[in-house]
N, C-alpha and C positions, 0 to 999 in steps of 0.2 A: 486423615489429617485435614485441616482445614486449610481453605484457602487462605489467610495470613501465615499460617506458617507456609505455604509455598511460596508463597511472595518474599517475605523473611528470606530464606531458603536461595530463593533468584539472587537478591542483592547480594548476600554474600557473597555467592557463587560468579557474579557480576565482579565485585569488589576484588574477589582473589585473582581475577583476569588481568585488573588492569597493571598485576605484576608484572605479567607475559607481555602486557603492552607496551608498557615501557624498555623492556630488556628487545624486545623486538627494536625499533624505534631508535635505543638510544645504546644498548649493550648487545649487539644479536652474537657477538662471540660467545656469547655465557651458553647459546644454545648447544656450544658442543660439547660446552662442559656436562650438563645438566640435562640434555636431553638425546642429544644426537650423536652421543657415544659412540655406536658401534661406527659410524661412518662420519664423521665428523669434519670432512670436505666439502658435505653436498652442504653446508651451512655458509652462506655469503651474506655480507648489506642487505641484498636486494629481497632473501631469501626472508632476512629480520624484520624489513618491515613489509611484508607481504603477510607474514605470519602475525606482528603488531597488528597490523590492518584487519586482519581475518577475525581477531578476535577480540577488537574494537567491535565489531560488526556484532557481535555475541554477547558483548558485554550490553550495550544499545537494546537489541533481542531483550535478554535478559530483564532489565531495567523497567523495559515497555510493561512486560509481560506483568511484569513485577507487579505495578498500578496498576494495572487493569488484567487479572486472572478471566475473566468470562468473557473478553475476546477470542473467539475461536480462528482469526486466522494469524492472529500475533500469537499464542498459543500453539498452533501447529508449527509455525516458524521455529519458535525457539524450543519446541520439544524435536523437532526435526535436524536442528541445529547442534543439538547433545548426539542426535544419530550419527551425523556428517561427523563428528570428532572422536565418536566411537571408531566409525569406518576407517579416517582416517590415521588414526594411534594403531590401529588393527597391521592395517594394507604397509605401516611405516614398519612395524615390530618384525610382522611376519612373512610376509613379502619382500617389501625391499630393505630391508634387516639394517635401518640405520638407529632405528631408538631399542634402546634397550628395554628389559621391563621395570627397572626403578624410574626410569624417567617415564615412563607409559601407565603408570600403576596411578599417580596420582588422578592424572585427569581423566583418566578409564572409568574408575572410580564414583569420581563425578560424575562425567557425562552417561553412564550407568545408571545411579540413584536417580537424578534426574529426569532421566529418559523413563524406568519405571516406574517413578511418583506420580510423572505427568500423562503416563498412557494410563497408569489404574483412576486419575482422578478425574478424567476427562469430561466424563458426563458428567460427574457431580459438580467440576467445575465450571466449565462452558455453558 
């Protein structure tokens, strides 16, 4: 694949975050609807925009990378950054058993494709 469609690819990927941003931020109760299922207490305010926040930070990532693919350490960041939400959808499902896998499948997904578009393209890209 080519690098515009990975950049393509980023913003989108960018753009469907800054759902979570806002629902973080301005709705974080929805997370227990929609995400935080099995345990749906450890969801608070502080909890919403922490998680807003985390993926504001991703979305940015994202963005960067976006415009400029042949930076290699904005590149590691935001290929690193689909790891860190792999880990942590993982550590949340199966560990401490608060997300379910409907709420965990989407962004798995993601940060999945992602993760393997940008480790097979790395040399071609950077």
């Amino acid at each position: 694949m080519s690098a515009y469609a990975l950049s393509w690819w980023l913003v989108i990927v960018a753009s469907l975050r800054i759902f979570s941003v806002w629902i973080g931020y301005f709705s974080p109760q929805k997370f227990k609807i929609a995400l935080f299922t099995r345990q749906p207490a450890v969801v608070s305010d502080a909890f919403g925009r922490l998680f807003g926040t985390w993926t504001l930070i991703t979305c940015t990532l994202c963005v960067i990378c976006a415009y400029d693919v042949s930076s290699r350490s904005i590149y590691v960041a935001t290929m690193s950054s689909f790891a860190v939400a792999i880990a942590y959808f993982s550590l949340e499902m199966f560990v401490y058993k608060t997300v379910g896998l409907k709420g965990a499948m989407t962004p798995m997904i993601i940060a999945g494709t992602s993760v393997v578009w940008m480790a097979l393209g790395y040399s071609t890209y950077t």
